[in-house]
N, C-alpha and C positions, 0 to 999 in steps of 0.2 A: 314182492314188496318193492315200493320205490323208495328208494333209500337215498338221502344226500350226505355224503360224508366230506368234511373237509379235510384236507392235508398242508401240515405245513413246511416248507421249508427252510433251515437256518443256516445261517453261517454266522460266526462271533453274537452279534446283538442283532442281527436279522434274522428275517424270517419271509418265507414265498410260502402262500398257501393255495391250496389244490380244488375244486369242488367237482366231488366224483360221485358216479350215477351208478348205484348199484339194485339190481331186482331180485329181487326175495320172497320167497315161492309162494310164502303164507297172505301175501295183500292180494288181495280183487280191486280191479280198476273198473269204471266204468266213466269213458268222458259224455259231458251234456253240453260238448259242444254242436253246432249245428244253428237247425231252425227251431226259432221260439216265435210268439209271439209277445207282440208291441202294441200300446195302448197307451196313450194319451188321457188324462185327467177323467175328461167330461164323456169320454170314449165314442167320439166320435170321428174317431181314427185307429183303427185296429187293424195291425199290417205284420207278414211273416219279417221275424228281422235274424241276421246270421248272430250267431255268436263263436267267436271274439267279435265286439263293434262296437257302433256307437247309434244313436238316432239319428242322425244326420246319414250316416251312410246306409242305414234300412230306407230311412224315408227317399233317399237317391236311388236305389236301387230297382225300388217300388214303383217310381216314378211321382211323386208326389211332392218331389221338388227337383231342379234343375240341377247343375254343376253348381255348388256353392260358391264358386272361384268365380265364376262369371259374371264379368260388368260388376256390379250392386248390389249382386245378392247375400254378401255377409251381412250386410246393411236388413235386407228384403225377409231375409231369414233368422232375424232376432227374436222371433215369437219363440222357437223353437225350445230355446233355453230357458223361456219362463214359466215354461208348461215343466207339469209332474207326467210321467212316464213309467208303463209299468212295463217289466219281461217277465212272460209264462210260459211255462213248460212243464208237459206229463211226462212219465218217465217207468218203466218197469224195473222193478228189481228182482233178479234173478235168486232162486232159492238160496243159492251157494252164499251169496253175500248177504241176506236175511239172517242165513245161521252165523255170522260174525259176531265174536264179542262188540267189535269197534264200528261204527258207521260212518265214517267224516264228508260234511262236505266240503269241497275245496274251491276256491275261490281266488284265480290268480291275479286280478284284478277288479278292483269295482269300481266307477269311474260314477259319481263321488257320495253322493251323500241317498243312502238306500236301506230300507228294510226288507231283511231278507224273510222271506213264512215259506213253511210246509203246511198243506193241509189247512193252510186259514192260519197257524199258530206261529206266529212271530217267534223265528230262533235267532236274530242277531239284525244288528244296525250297524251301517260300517258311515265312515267319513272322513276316510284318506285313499286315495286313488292311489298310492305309491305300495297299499299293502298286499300281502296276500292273509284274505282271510280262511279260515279253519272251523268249523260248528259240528259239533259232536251231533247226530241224528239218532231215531230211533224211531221215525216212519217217513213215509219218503216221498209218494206222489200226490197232489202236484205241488209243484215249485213254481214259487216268483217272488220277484227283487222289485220295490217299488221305489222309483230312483224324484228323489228331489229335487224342483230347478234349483239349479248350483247357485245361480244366479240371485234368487230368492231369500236362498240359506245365507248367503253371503252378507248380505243387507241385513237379515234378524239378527244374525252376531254380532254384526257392527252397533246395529241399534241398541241391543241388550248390552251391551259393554259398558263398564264402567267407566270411561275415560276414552279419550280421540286416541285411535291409533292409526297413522297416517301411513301410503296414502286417504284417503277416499276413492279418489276416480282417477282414473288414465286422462292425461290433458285430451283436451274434444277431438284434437285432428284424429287421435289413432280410433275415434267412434267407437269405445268401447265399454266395456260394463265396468262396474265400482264394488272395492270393498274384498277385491280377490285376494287377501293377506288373510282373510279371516279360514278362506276352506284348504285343506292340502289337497291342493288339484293341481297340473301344469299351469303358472302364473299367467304364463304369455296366451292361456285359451281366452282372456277376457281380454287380449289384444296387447299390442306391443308398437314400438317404433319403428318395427318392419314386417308385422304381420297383423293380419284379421283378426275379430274376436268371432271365435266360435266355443262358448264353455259347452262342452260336450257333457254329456250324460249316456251309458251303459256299460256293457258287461265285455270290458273291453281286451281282457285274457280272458283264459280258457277255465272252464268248470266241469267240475270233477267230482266222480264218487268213489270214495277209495274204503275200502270196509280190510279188516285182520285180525286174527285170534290172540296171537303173540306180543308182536310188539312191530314198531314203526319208527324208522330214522328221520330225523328232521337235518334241515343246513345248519349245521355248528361251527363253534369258533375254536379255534385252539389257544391253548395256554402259552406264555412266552416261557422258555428256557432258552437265555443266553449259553452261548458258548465262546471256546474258545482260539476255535480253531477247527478247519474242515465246517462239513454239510452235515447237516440230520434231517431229515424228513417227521415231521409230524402229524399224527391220524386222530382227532378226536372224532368219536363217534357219541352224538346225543339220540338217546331213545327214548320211547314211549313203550314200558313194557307194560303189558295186560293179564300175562299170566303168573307163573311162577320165578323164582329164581332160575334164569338159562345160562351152562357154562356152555365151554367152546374153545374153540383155538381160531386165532386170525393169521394170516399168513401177509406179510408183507413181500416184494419183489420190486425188485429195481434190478432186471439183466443186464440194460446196457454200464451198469457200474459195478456189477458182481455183489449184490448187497441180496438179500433173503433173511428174513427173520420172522419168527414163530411166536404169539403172544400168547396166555391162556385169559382166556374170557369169560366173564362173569357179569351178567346183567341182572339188575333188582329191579322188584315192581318199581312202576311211576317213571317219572321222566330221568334219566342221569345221563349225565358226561362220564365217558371212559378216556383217557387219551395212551397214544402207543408211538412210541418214537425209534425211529429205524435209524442210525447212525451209516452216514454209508460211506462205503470204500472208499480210503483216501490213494488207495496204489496207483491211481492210473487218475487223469485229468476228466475235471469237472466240466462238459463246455456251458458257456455262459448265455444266456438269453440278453440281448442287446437290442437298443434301440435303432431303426431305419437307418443305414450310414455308416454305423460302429460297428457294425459287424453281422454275425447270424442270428436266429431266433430258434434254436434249437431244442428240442426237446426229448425226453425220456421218457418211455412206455413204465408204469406201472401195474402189477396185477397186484390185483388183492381175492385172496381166497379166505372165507373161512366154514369153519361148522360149527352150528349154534346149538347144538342136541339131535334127535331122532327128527329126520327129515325135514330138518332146517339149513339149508346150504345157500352158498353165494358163490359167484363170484365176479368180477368185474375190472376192464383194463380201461385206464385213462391213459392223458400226457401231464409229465410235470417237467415246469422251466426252472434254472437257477439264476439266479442276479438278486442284486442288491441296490438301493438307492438310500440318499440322502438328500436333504435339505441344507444345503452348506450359508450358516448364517454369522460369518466371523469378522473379527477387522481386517480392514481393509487396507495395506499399505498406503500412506498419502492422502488418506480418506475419515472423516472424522464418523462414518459410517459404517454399514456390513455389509457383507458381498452377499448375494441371492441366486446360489443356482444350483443346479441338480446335480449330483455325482452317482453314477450307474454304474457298478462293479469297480470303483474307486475312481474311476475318471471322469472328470468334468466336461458336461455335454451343454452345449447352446442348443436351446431347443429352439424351431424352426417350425412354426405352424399355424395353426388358427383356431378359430373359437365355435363351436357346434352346439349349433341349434335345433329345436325339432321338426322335422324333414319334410312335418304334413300336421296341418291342424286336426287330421279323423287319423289317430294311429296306427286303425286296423289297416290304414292303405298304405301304410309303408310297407313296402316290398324287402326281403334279401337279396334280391338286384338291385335295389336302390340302393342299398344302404351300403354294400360292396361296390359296387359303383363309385359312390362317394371318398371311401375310404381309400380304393386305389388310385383314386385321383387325386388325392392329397399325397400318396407318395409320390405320385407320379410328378406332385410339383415340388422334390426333395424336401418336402415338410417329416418330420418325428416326431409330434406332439401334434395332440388336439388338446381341448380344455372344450369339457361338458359343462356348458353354461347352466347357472342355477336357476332360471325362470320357467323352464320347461323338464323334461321328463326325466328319470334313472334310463337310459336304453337297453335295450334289450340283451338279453345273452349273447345274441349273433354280432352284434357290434363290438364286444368287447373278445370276443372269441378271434374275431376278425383281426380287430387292433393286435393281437397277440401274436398273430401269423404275420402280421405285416412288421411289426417295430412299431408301431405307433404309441407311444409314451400316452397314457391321457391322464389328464389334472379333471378329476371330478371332485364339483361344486355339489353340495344339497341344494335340493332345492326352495331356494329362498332369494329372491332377487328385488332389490331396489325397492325397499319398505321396510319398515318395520313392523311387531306380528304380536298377538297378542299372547299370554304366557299362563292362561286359565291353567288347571290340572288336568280338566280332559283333552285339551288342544298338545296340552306336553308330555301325555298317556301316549297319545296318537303318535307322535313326533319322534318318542321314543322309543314306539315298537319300527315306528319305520328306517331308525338308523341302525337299528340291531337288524333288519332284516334287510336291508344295503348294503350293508359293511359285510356283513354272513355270505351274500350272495357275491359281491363283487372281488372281493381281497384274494382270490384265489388268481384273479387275472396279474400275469408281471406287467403287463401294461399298465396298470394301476399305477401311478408314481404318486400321486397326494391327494390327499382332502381336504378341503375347503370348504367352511362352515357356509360362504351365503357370497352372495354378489352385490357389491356397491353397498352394502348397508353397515359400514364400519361408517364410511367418509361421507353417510348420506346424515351419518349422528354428527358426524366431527364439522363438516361445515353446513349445516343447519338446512338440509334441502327441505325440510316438512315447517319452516319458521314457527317451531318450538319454540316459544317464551322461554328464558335461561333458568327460573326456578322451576318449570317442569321439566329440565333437560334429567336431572337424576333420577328418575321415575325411567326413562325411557331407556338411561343406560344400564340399572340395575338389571330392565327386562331384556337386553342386549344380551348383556353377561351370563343371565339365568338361563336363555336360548343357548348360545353357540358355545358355549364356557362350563357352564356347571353341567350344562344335560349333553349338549351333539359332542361337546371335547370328550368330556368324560367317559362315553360312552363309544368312541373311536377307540381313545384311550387303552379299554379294556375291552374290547374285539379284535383290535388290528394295532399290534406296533411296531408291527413290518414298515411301517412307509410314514411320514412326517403328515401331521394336519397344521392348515392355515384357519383362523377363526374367521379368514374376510379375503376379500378381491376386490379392488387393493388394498394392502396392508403394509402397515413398514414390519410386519413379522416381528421378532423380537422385541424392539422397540415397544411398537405396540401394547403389547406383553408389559410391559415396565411401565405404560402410563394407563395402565387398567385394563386396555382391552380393547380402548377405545382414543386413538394417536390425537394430537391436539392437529396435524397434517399427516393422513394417510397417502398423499401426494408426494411425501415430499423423494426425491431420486435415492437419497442416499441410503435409503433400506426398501425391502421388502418389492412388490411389484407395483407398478402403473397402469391405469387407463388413461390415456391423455388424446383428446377429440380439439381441434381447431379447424374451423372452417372456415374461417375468415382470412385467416392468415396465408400468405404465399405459402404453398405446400414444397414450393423448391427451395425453400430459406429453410437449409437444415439446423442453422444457427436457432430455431424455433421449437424445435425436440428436447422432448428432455432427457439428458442424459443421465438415464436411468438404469439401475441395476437388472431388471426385468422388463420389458414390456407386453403386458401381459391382454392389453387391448390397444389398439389404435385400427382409425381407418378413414376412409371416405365414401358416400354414396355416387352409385351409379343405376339407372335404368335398365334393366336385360335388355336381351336382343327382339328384333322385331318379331321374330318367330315366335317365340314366346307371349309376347303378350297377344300376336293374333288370336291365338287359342282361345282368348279368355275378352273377345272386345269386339267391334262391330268396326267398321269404316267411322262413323261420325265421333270416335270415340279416339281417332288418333291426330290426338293434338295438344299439342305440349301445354297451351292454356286451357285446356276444356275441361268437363268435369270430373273425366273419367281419370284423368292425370291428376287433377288434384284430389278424388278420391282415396288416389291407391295410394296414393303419397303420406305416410305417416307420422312424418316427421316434419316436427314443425318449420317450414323457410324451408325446405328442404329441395326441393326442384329450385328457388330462385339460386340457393347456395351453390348449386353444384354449376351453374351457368356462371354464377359470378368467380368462382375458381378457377373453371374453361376459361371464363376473358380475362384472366389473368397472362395468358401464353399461347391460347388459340383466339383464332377468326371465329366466331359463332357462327352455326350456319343461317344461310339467308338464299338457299334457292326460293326462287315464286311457285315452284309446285308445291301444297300443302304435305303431301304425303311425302317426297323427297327431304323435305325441309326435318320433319316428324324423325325421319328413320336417321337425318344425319345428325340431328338430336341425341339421339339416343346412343350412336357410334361416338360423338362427341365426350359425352358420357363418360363412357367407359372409359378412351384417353386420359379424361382428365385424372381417375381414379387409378387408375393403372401404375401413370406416374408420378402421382403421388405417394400410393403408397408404396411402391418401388425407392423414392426419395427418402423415405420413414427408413423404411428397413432395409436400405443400405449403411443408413446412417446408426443403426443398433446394430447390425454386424462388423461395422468397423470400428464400434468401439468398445468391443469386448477386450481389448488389452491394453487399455489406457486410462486411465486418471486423469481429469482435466478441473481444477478447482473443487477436489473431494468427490466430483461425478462420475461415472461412467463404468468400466468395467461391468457391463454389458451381457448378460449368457444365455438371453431368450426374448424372442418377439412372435409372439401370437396376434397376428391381427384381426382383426373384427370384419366379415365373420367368412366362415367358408359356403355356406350353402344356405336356399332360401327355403320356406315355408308355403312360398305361393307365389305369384307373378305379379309382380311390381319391383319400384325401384327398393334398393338396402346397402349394405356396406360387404359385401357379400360376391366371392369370386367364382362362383360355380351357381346358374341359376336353379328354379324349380324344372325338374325334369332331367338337370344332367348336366345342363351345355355347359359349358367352361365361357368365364366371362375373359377380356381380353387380358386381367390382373390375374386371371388362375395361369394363362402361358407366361407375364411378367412374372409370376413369382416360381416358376420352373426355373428360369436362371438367376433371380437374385438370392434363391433360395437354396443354389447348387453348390457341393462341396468345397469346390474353390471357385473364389470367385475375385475379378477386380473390381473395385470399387473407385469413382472418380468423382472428386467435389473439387469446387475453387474456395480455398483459402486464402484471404485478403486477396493479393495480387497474382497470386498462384495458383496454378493447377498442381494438384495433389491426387497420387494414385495408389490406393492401398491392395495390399494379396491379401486376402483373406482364405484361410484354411481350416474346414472342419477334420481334415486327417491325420492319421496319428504321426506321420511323417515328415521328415523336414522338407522341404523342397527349396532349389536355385533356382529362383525366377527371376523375368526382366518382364517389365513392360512395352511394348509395341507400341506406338502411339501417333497417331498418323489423320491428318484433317483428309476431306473428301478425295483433294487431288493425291493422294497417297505417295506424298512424302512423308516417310514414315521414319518417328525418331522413337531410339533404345534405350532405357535406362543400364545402368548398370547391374548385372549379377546379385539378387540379394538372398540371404540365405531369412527363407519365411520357413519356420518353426511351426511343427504341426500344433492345430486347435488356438490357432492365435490370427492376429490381424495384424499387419506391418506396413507400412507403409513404405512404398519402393520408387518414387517418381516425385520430383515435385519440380518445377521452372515454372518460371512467368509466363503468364500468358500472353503478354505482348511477345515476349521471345520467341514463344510457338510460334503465332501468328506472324512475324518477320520471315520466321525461319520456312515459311510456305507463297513466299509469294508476294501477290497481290488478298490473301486473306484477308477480310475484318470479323471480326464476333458476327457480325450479319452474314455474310457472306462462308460462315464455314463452321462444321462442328468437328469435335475429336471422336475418334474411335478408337480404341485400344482392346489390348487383349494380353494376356501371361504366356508366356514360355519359357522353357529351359534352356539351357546350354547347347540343346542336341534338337532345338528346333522346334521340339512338341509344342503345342499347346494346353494348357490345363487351364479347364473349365470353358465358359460361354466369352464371347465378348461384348462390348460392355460401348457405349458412348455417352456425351455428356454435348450438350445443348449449351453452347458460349451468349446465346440469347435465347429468349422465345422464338418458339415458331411463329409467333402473329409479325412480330418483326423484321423476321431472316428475309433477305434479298436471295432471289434464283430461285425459290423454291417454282415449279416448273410443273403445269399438268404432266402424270408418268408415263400415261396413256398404255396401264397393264395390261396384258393380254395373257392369255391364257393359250400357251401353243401347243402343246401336246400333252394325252394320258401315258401314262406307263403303268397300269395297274391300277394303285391308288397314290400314284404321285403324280402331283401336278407340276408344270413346267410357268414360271413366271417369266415373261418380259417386259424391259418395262424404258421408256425411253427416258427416264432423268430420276435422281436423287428422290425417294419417298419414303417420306417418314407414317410409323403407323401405318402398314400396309394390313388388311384385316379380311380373312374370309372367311366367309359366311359359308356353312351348307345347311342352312334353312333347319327344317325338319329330319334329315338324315345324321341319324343320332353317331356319334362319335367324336374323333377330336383332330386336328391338326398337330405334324410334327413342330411347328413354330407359327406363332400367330401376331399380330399387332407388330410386327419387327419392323428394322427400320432397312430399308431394298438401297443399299449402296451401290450395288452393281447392275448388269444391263438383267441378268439372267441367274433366276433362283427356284430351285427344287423343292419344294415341300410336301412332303409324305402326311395322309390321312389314316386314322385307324379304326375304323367302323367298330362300333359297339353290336351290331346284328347284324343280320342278311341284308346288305346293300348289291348294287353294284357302280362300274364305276364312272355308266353312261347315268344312273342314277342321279350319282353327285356332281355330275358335271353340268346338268340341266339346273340341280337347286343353289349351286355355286355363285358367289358374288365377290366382289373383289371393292374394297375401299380405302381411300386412303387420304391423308389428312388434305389435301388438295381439294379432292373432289368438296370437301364442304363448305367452299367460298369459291 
């Protein structure tokens, strides 16, 4: 039998819960995953399609449509979503599972609105993609799912509806469908501000026949019992019994803490919760499961044995983690506010990360290479935190399994983003099975750190984005409230009170709370988190940030690399005005914004070869993005310990976003495919455990240490323009998990102090050390002008002189900023990328993600630098 049990973990008023797989002799499996067939309406289209999938990827498969990614074709391939589509499949049932009391079929996904029949006879209609559905049988072949265009259904709902619930449509650039608040589907499949519209339709998990005489475990929640001290482990086991009263003994085990304990067991017809709490050895130390940075992620083998009667036995080992988290929401010394940040086994962590979106508009094609891929690239650029954006999917098991091995903290949103939704009783049936089966599935992961009712649609009420007339504004907030408040709170509430929920992103949290649910400024710094987007404004004018408790989105768009979009484009197609550019461009002014930010501090490029011009466009690009948000989130790490007019104190910056959907430009540091943009190597060290940090202050330069470790450390600043005269601050003692500031003089002083220097003429580098010479962390320079205005800046004229393996050797004959290498198609990553080449000759190591070689890389190898683009 497949049995899911959860466990929970406590310490005081927390709790870690567990979700463990046990097989039990009396269930028959039979999976129907494989080939089915596929049938469109009018059927004249009938094609073998795989299952888990979707239509889109049978009909690619098949050959019957191209790469959807390609050029046009999200545009070319809109039929597909309007058509109804059917999946069929015969199927044998084997005697053994015929003589079953129980017959279920299992349904781990339906992807969205479908009638399921055996035999012609309608057993169930499902109309949430986020569920897993369950149908009692009792004959069996054949099977098929008759799937609705999403598209279609979306539009009757809306029309049938008593009153506008907005949006309607996606603004025109992003070319996308309307009315997507009405079905529970991934939001962003009817298109987004950085991705396609493909509303999918099929059987996009796996299905199943599971048949048993006895009884059957389902994913349970467990009860809270605070305590008061030490660990306890909690086991609730929810059943489905068919037979009689079954006793039994369960055996719990925890060897690495010397814990065992015996329970007697007694199951009743019909479905119940049992729960069984193991208290365990306080003699000897607990270790703690911690976030990327803070420590290990250690874990403890459990067995569980039991016997349920006469040849009914189990038994089964998982891993369980211990830690604890909070939501720390208090006043604020100096601040007429509340402070907003996480405390993890009692210590307060800045989280360091970004915002994750879904990896591939066809979900069956996400890979577990990819999605590891991703994720150790996000440590890889000292980030601890992602935040699962609410427009797109729950992810899958391996993600979150993932996150658990690596530290990665995630802040999961439900899915509900930037609209508001409508609050029928069958939409909040649906709504509500799908948070009980969320919260059941996910809470056992310690990388869980919070829930989050919905995305932007707190502040989309409070400052009028749907221009609501002000007497229908209470209509809209009641149905806010009845949403995230009465049904998804409540209903966290009692599944999970291990870990803190947020009813919005952004929210001033509390606050909120006290003016209904819904802030008169969910913006404002001095509570809860922020999203804050200006493109207009100088991105080096940190005076422009808000100094905010959280930030929990910020960013800038850039273009991937040219590799990337070849894939997906033709020759006539690459040209920063053509239409293939403004096709893929989603966001409104979006390609002019990112040019007019570049001519803010760079030369735009203007070689006369088209395609030169094209590729330094798009290197351009990334510069600008880089450092910008390099400027952002220097400026939220150095102000995590200070107060400045009731703002700041600072403990998280998630920027927007870490990886794309599909090849075009977005706000996004890792492209479709893997590559790391040149912002994924900037936020490797602005993201690293210590770090300095340099801004001008009126007439001054100011140089802060910032330290994520537990440690005090005695630093000085190094601080030294091009011709390296280099001057020392004094000795400061920086206190672990804080930010200090240790440097500060004029900068004309500097500038005397070197020479013939002007701001034109020379920029600062600096870096930390100790007493005894080391250095701790990256270092770090800061820009006395633009680069469109600096005098000297000098063709480098790089050269690439020798391999040693997979290390390349740079030379380079003058000062270059933005040095950038490309290795095409040869998938992996450089040890340092976009830097800035102060000296004649520099080393940089490659790490291949597959079988390369290193004459390989050295032929797809390109070298750029801010020079070459004027």
């Amino acid at each position: 039998m497949l049995c899911k049990v959860t466990l929970g973990v406590l310490k005081g008023a927390s709790k870690l819960n567990v979700l463990l797989l046990l097989l039990l002799l009396l269930l028959t499996i039979i999976s129907l995953n494989g080939k089915w067939t596929l049938e469109n309406s009018n059927g004249t289209l009938s094609l073998p399609a795989e299952v888990p999938g979707c239509v889109h990827t049978a009909l690619l498969k098949q050959g019957y449509i191209q790469d959807p990614y390609y050029r046009f074709n999200d545009v070319a391939y809109g039929w597909i979503a309007l058509d109804n589509w059917t999946y069929t499949t015969t199927f044998t049932v084997p005697s053994d599972m015929r003589a079953k009391q129980r017959v279920m079929l299992v349904f781990e996904g339906i992807d969205t609105i479908s009638t399921v029949s055996l035999n012609g006879a309608a057993v169930g209609r499902t109309d949430n993609m986020f569920l897993q559905y369950v149908r009692w049988v009792n004959s069996h072949d054949p099977h098929e799912a008759v799937h609705t265009s999403p598209v279609r259904y979306a539009a009757q709902r809306s029309e049938a509806h008593s009153y506008r619930v907005p949006p309607d449509c996606p603004p025109e650039v992003q070319q996308g469908q309307c009315h997507v608040n009405y079905i529970r589907k991934e939001q962003s499949s009817f298109s987004w501000d950085w991705g396609p519209s493909f509303p999918t339709a099929g059987l996009w998990k796996g299905v199943r026949l599971e048949a048993y005489d006895v009884l059957r475990c389902f994913t349970t929640s467990p009860d809270i019992h605070p305590f008061t001290s030490g660990w306890s482990l909690q086991v609730e086991l929810q059943v489905e019994v068919v037979a009689e009263v079954t006793r039994g003994q369960l055996t719990l085990s925890l060897p690495g803490l010397d814990t065992q304990q015996t329970f007697p067991v007694q199951l009743l017809p019909g479905r119940t919760r049992n729960t069984y709490t193991l208290h365990v050895n306080t003699s000897g130390p607990v270790e703690l499961w911690w976030p990327s940075g803070h420590g290990d992620q250690p874990s403890y083998p459990l067995t569980l044995q039991g016997v349920l009667g006469p040849g009914l036995t189990f038994t089964a080992d998982t891993k369980v983690y211990f830690r604890t988290v909070e939501l720390v929401q208090e006043p604020v010394p100096g601040s007429p506010g509340l402070s907003f940040y996480f405390r993890v086994n009692g210590k307060a962590v800045f989280m360091k990360g970004s915002n994750w979106i879904p990896t591939h508009s066809f979900q069956d094609l996400v890979s577990p290479a990819g999605v590891r891929s991703l994720l150790e690239s996000a440590v890889a650029a000292n980030m601890n935190a992602l935040r699962v954006w609410g427009g797109g999917v729950y992810q899958q098991d391996l993600f979150y399994s993932l996150c658990d091995e690596l530290g990665v903290m995630v802040w999961q949103d439900f899915m509900f983003a930037c609209a508001l939704y409508p609050t029928e009783e069958d939409f909040m049936d649906s709504v509500r099975e799908e948070v009980r089966q969320q919260v059941r599935r996910l809470k056992s992961h310690p990388s869980v750190v919070l829930w989050s009712g919905n995305n932007e649609n707190e502040v989309a009420l409070a400052t009028n984005w749907f221009g609501i007339p002000g007497p229908e504004r209470p209509l809209y907030v009641k149905d806010y409230v009845k949403l995230y408040v009465d049904n998804i709170r409540a209903l966290v509430l009692e599944e999970d009170q291990s870990r803190p929920f947020l009813a919005s992103s952004p929210t001033n949290g509390l606050a909120s709370e006290r003016q209904g649910w819904v802030a008169d400024d969910p913006y404002d710094p001095r509570y809860g988190d922020t999203h804050y987007y200006s493109y207009s404004r100088d991105c080096w004018d940190w005076s422009a940030f808000p100094r905010t408790r959280f930030a929990s989105e910020y960013g800038f768009q850039s273009w991937p690399s040219f590799s990337t979009l070849q894939k997906v484009s033709v020759p006539e197609d690459w040209s920063w005005d053509g239409p293939f550019s403004s096709h893929r461009q989603h966001h409104a002014e979006g390609n002019r914004q990112m040019l007019e930010q570049a001519g803010l501090h760079y030369h735009l490029p203007n070689a006369t070869d088209p395609l030169r011009r094209y590729k330094h466009t798009l290197y351009i690009t990334q510069v600008m993005q880089a450092q910008c948000v390099k400027a952002q989130t220097e400026f939220y790490r150095r102000s995590r310990s200070e107060v400045v007019g009731g703002k700041g104190h600072t403990m998280g910056a998630l920027y927007w976003q870490l990886n794309d959907i599909w090849q075009a430009p977005s706000w996004s540091s890792i492209e479709f495919g893997g590559k790391w943009k040149m912002l994924h190597y900037f936020a490797q060290r602005f993201f690293a455990p210590v770090l300095p940090v340099g801004f001008e202050d009126g007439v001054s330069m100011v140089i802060y240490a910032v330290s994520d470790l537990s440690v005090d450390l005695n630093l000085t600043a190094q601080v030294w323009p091009v011709n390296n005269q280099t001057l020392s601050s004094p000795a400061t003692l920086v206190r672990g998990n804080s930010a200090t500031p240790i440097f500060r003089q004029p900068v004309d002083a500097l500038l005397k102090g070197c020479g013939n220097c002007t701001r034109r003429s020379c920029l600062l580098a600096f870096h930390l050390e100790d007493n005894h010479g080391a250095r701790w962390g990256p270092g770090n320079h800061h820009f006395l002008c633009s680069p469109r205005d600096a005098e000297g800046i000098e063709a480098p004229h790089i050269t690439v002189r020798y391999w040693r393996g997979y290390t390349v050797t740079l030379r380079s004959t003058s000062v270059a900023p933005f040095v950038w290498l490309d290795a095409g198609d040869v998938p992996g990553r450089f040890g340092s990328n976009g830097f800035l080449m102060a000296s004649r000759s520099q080393e940089v190591g490659f790490v291949p993600w597959g079988p390369t070689s290193a004459e390989e890389l050295g032929r797809a190898l390109t070298v750029t630098s801010l020079r070459d683009v004027y």
